[in-house]
N, C-alpha and C positions, 0 to 999 in steps of 0.2 A: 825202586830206589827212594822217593817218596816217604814210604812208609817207613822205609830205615832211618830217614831223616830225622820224621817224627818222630822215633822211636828215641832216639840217640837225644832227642832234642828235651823231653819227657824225662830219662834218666839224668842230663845235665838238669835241668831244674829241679831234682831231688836233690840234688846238692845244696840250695842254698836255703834251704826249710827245713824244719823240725829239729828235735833236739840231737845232739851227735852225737854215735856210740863209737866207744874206742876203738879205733883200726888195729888189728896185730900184723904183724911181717907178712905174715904169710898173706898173696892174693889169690883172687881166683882166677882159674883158665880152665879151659875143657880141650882137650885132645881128643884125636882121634889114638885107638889101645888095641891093636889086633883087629876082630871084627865086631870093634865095639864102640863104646867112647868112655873116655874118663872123665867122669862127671863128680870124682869127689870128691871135690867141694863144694856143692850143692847138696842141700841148700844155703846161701850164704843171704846175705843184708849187706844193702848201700852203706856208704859211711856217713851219711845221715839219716842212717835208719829208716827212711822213707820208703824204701822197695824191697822186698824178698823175691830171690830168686830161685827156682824151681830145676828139676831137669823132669819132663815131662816124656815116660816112654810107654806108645802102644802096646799093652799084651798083644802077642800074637798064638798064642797056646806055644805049642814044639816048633814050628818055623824057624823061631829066632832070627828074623828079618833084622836087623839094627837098624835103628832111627831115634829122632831127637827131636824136641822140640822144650827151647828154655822160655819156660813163662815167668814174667814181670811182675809181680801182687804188688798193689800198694798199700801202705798199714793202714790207709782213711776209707779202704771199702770202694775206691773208685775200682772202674772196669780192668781187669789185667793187659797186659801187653801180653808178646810172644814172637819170638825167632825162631823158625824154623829152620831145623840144620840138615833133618833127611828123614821123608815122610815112611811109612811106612808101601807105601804102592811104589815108591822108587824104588825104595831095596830091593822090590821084589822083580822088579823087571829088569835090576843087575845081577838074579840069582841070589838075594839076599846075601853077598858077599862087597868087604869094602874092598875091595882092589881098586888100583892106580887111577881110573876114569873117574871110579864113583867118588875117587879123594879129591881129584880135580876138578871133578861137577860142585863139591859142596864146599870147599876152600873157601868160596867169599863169604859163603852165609856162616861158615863156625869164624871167620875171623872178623863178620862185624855182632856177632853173637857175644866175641872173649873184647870188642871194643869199648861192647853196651856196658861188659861186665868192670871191666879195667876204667871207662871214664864217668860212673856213681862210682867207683871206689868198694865194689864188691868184695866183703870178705865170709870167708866162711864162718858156716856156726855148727857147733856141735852138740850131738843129743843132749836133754837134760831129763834128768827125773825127778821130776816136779807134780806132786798131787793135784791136779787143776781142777776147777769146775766151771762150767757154762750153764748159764740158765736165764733163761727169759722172762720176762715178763712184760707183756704188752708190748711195745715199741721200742723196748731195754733189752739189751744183751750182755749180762753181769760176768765178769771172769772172776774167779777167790781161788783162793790157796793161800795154806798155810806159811809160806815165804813171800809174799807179794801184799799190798793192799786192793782190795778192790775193785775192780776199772768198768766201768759203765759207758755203755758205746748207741748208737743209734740202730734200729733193727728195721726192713722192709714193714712199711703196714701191710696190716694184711696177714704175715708171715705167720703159721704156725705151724711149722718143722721142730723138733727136738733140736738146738745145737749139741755137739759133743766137741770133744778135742779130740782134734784129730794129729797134734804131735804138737812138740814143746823142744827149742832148740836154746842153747846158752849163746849170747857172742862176746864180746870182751867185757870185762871190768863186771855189771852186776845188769846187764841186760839179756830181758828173756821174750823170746819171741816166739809166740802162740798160734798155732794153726786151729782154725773153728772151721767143722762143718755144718751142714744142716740152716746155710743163712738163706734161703728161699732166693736165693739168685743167681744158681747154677754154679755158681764158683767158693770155692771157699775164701774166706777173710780172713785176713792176718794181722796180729797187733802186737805192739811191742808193751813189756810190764817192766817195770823196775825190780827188782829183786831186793829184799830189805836186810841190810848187815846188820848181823848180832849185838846187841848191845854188850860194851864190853864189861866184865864183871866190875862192878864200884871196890876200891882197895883204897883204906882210909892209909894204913900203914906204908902201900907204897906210894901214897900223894906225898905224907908228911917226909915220907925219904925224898923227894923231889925238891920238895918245898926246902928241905934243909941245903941240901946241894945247891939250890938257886940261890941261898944267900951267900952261901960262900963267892959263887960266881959274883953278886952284887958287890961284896967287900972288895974283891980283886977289880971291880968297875971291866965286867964282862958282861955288860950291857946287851946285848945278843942273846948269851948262853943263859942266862940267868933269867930273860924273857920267856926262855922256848920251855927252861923248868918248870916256872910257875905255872905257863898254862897247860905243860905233860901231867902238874899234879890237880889242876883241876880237870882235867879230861877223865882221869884216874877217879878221882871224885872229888865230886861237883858242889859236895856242901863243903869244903875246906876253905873253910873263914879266911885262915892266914895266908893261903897263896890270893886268896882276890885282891884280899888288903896287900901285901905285898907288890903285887903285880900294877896296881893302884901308884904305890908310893914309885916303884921303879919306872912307871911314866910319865910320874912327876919329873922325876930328878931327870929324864930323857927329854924332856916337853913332849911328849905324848898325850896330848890332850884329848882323846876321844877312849884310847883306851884308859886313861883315869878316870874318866870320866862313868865309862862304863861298866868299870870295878867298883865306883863308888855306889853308883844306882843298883846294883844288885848286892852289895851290903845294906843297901834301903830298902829294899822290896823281901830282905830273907827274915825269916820269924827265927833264927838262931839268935841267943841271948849273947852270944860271940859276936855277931856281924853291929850291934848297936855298940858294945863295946870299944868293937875297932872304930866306930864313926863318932865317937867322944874323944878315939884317941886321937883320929884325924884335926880333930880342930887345934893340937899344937904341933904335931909330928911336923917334926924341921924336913920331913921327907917330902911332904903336899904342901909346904911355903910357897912354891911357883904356880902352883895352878889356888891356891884357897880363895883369891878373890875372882874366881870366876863366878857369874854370877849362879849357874845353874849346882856348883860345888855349895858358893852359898847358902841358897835353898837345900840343898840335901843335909847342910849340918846344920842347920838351922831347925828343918822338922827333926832329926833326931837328936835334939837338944830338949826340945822339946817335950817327945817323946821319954826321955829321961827323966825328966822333971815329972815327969807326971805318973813314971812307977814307984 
């Protein structure tokens, strides 16, 4: 009982560390399925991505004895846990069959096995196929792939075992979680990667469609709608002069002073012969009248006054 404690007490405080990966609906359990167990959802990850959970089964060659045993990984390379649900020398001494006694002998251990699993917040993950590489070097253990950045981890001194991948699983939103063998400490480590969204293609013509729709929003004083365009057409793309100045002036007239603030500064900092333009036009535009004598707005029309004068 003890150990169950600790164990249950280990998965609560995964909970309140590391960075959190998106829960989906579905959780996980393990049943018991004929003379077997339904284990699939496993492998799943805590909802603070802290722990990978395993379902761990004896070969037994043609026997087919059923047994179980869920192991706990943590992604920082500490020691694993494990609940045992039904060894494999138990089965064999009920005839390698689950019937009614052997359900009622193991009932506590799979129902604080699906507690562990239910209180981290264990959801499942599913295959991914993902190019990975492991490789070492000295007391470094390097993951790369083509979708991912980088991730550089601490390695056993001492250790020279090949790592490889030993599987690659997706779980919500853009997290990937990496099984490595070969780490010289009897158990495999597991790590969670980022996965990196595509950048989306730069479209001048559908920013300036944006841009133009946001002003109409501005003329009708759609303060909201006309915010969300400016900044759909600079997501669209990022050098469109007229939505930053735009989006500038509409925090004016809002008193938005950090987002004008910060349209203004990146009209300063861009080498577009456009973005000094609009900061000459700033210094009368009845639109940046409420924020102009701030002092940091100041200084921004100020250098590129300056700037002016001296092309």
């Amino acid at each position: 009982m003890r150990t169950a404690l600790v164990l249950l007490s280990v998965l609560a405080s995964g909970l309140a560390t590391a960075p959190a990966l998106a829960a989906p609906a579905k959780s996980c359990r393990i049943t018991v399925k004929g003379n077997g167990f339904d284990v699939g959802c496993l492998p799943a990850i805590s909802a603070k991505g802290t722990l990978v959970a395993l379902a761990e089964i004896d070969p037994d060659g043609n026997q087919k004895r059923p047994n179980l045993r869920v192991m706990f990984y943590p992604v920082d390379g500490r020691t694993p846990a494990s609940t045992v649900v039904l060894t494999v020398e138990e089965s064999a001494a009920y005839g390698a069959q689950l019937g009614a006694d052997v359900v009622t002998m193991i009932e506590p251990r799979l129902d604080l096995a699906n507690a562990q699993l239910s209180l981290a917040g264990f959801v499942p993950l599913r295959a991914a196929n993902e190019q990975l590489t492991a490789t070492a070097s000295g007391d470094k253990l390097e993951l790369s792939g083509p979708h991912v950045a980088t991730a550089s981890y601490a390695r056993p001194a001492g250790c020279t075992a090949a790592p490889s991948i030993g599987g690659a699983w997706l779980g919500e939103g853009r997290d990937l979680v990496v099984r490595v063998d070969g780490t010289c400490t009897g158990a495999p480590s597991f790590h969670v990667l980022r996965v990196a969204t595509p950048a989306k293609p730069q479209s001048s013509q559908a920013a300036t469609a944006l841009n133009n729709r946001a002003m109409r929003k501005l003329k009708a004083k759609d303060w909201t709608g006309a915010a969300a365009d400016f900044r759909a057409a600079i997501e669209r793309f990022s050098d469109h002069v007229k939505a930053h100045y735009n989006l500038a002036c509409l925090a004016s007239l809002t008193g938005d002073r950090a987002t004008a603030l910060e349209q203004l500064r990146w009209l300063a900092a861009s080498d577009l012969p456009e973005a000094g333009q609009k900061l000459v036009k700033a210094r009368t535009d009845p639109d940046l009248r409420s924020i102009r004598d701030d002092p940091d707005v100041k200084a921004i029309l100020a250098r590129a006054a300056r700037t002016a004068r001296n092309e």
